[in-house]
C-alpha positions as CSV (number, residue, x, y, z in Angstrom):
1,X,2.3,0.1,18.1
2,X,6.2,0.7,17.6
3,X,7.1,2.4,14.2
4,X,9.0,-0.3,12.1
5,X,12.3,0.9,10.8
6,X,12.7,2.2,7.0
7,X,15.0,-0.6,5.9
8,X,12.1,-3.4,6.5
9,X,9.5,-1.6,4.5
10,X,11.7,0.2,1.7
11,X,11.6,2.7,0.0
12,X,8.3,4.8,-1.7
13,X,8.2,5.2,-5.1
14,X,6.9,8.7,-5.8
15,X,5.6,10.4,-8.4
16,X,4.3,14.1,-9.1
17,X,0.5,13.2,-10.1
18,X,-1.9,9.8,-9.5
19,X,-2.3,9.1,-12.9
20,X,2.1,8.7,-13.3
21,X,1.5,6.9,-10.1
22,X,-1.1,4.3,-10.9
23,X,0.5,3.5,-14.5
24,X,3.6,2.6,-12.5
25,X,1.1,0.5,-10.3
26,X,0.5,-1.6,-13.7
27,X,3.8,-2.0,-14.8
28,X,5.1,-3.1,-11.6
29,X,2.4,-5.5,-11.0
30,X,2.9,-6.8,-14.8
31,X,6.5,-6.8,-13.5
32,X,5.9,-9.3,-10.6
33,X,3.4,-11.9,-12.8
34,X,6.5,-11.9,-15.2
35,X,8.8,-13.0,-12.5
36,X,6.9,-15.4,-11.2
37,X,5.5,-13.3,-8.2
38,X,1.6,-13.4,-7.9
39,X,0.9,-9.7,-6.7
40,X,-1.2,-8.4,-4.2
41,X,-2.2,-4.6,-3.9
42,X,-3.6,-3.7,-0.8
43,X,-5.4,-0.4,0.2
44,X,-7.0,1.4,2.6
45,X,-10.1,3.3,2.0
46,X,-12.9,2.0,0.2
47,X,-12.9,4.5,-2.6
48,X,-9.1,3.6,-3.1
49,X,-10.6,-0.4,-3.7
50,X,-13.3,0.7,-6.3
51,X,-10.6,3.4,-8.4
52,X,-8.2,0.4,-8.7
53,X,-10.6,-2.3,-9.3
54,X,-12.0,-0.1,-11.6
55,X,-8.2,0.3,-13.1
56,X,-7.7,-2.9,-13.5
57,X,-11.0,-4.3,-15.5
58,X,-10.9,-1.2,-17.7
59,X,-6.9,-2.6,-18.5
60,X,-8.0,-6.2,-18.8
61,X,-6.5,-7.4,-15.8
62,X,-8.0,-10.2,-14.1
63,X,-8.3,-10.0,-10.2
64,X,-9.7,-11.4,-6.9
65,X,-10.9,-9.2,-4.5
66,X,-10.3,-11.2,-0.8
67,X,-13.2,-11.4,1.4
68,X,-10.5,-12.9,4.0
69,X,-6.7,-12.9,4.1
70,X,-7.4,-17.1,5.1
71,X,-7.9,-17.3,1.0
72,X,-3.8,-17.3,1.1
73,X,-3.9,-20.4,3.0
74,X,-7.2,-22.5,2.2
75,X,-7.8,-25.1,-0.7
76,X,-10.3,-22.4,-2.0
77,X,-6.8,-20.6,-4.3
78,X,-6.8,-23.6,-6.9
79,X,-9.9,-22.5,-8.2
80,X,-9.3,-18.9,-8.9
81,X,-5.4,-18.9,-9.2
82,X,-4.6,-19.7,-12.4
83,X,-6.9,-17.1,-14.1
84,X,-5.9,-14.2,-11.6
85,X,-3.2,-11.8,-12.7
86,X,-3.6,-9.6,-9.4
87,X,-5.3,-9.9,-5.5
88,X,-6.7,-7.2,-4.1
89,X,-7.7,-7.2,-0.5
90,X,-8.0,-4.0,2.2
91,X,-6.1,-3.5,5.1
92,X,-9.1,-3.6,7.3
93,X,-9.0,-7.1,6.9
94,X,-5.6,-7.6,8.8
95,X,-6.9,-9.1,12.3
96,X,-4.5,-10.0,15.4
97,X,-5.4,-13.8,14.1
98,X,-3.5,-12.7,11.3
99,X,-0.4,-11.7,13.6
100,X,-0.1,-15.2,15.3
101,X,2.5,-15.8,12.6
102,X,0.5,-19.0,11.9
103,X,0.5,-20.0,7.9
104,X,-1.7,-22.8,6.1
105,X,0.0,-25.7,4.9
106,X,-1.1,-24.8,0.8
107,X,1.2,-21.9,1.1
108,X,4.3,-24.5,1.2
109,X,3.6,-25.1,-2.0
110,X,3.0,-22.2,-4.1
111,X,5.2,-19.8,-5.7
112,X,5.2,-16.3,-3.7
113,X,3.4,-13.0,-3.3
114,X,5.0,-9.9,-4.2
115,X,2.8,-6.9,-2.3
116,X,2.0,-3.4,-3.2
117,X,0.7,-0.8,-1.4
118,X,-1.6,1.1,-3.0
119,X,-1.6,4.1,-0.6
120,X,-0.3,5.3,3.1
121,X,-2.6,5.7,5.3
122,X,-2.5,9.0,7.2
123,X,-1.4,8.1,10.0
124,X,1.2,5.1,10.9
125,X,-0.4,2.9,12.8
126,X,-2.7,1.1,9.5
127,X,0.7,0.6,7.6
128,X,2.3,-0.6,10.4
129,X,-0.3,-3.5,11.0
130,X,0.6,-4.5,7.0
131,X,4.5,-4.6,8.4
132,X,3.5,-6.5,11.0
133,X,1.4,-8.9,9.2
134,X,4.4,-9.3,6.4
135,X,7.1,-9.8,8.8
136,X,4.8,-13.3,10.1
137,X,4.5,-14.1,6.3
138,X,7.9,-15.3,4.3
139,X,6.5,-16.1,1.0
140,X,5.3,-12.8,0.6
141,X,7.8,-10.3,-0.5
142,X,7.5,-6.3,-0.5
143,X,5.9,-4.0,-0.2
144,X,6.6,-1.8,-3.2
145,X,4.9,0.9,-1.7
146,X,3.3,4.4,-3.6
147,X,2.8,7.7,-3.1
148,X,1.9,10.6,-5.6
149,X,2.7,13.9,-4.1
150,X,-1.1,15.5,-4.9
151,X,-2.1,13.2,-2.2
152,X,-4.0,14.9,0.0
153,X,-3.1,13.7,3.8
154,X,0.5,14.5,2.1
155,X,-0.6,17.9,1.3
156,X,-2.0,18.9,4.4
157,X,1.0,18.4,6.5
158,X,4.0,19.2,4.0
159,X,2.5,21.6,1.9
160,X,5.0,22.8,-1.4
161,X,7.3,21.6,1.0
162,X,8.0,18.3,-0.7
163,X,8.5,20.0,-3.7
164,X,11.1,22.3,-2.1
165,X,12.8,19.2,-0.8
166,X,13.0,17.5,-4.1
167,X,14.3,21.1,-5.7
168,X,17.0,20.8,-3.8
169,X,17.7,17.4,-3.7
170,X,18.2,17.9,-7.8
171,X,15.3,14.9,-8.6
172,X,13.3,15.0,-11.8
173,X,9.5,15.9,-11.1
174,X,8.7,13.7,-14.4
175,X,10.3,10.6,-13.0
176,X,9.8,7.9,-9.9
177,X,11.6,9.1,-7.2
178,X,13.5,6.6,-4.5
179,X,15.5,8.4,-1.8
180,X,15.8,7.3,1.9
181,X,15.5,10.8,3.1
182,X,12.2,11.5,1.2
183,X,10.6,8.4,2.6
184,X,12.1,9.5,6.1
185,X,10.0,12.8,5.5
186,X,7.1,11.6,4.0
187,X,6.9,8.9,8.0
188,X,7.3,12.2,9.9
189,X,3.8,13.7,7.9
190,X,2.0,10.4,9.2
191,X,3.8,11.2,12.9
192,X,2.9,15.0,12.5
193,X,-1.3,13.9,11.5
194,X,-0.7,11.4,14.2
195,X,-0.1,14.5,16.7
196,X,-3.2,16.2,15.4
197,X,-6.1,14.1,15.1
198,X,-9.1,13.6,17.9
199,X,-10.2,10.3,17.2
200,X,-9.4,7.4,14.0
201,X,-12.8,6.8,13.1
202,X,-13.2,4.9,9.7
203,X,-14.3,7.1,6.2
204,X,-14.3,5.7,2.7
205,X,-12.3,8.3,1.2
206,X,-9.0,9.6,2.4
207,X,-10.6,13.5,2.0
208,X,-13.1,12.3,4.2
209,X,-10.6,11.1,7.1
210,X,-8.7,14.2,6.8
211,X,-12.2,15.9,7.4
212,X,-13.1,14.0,9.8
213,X,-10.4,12.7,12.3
214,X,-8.0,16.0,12.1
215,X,-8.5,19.3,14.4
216,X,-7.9,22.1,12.4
């Protein structure tokens, strides 16, 4: 699958630690039901889906977890849209019926999806399936994407050096960071994993992948 080109996905918000990381997660996703956006935050590994459910019923905010991205576009949404305030799906659930670029007539009709992305996954090829799956979907904007630098597939390749990039870059450690060239380096970790792993066999945790999928 081609790698899609930074200016289609945007740029990653990054913070130092998880915990910055998934409060900014709240506010944005406050942010979109305030303009009108219903958000969607989409993950990759299982443990990822249970820490932000999790998240999100300790916070009091109501969400629907999709057993199939068809919810988006079936009659099925009038029941549980008005009393959502976020969806939640996985990225495992992105199929090539998904890519046709074919949309349900009930999506006409609502106001749009504003998506967040919970995590990268390792290794390109997952988060470029979401691109791909976006680009067939107009009336849903994004992604607002996240990264925390304690992450670990992030640590493995780059090491302290993202914190020697942002050191001399001159950016604030206790503040979100948005810079072309850090989300140009944090790609070439995914391409540099890419290089290095035997097989993509599916984990629940990212620690697990890591374990795993990548020769040592």
């Amino acid at each position: 699958m081609a790698f899609f080109n930074l200016k289609k996905k945007g740029l990653d918000r990054v913070w130092s630690t998880l915990d910055q990381k998934m409060e900014d997660i709240l506010r944005n996703v406050a942010s979109s039901k305030s303009r009108d956006l219903l958000p969607i935050c989409v993950y990759h590994f299982s443990d990822t889906g249970k820490y932000i459910t999790n998240l999100f019923a300790n916070r009091k905010v109501n969400f629907h977890k999709l057993r199939s991205l068809t919810e988006l576009d079936s009659e099925s949404i009038e029941a549980w849209l008005k009393k959502t305030d976020v969806i939640i799906f996985n990225s495992n659930l992105i199929s090539k019926v998904n890519l046709s670029g074919k949309r349900g007539h009930y999506s006409k009709i609502r106001s749009k999806f504003e998506l967040h992305l919970i995590e990268h996954y390792p290794i390109p090829t997952r988060d470029d399936l979401l691109f791909s799956y976006l680009s067939h979907r107009s009336d849903i904007l994004g992604p607002i994407a996240y990264v925390a630098l304690t992450e670990p597939w992030l640590a493995r390749v780059m090491g302290g050096n993202v914190r020697d990039l942002l050191a001399k870059m001159g950016l604030d450690e206790t503040e979100v960071i948005e810079h072309r060239l850090l989300s140009n380096s944090l790609r070439k970790a995914q391409v540099e994993i890419a290089k290095k792993i035997r097989r993509d066999f599916p984990y629940d945790s990212v620690e697990a992948w890591l374990e795993g999928n990548v020769l040592n």
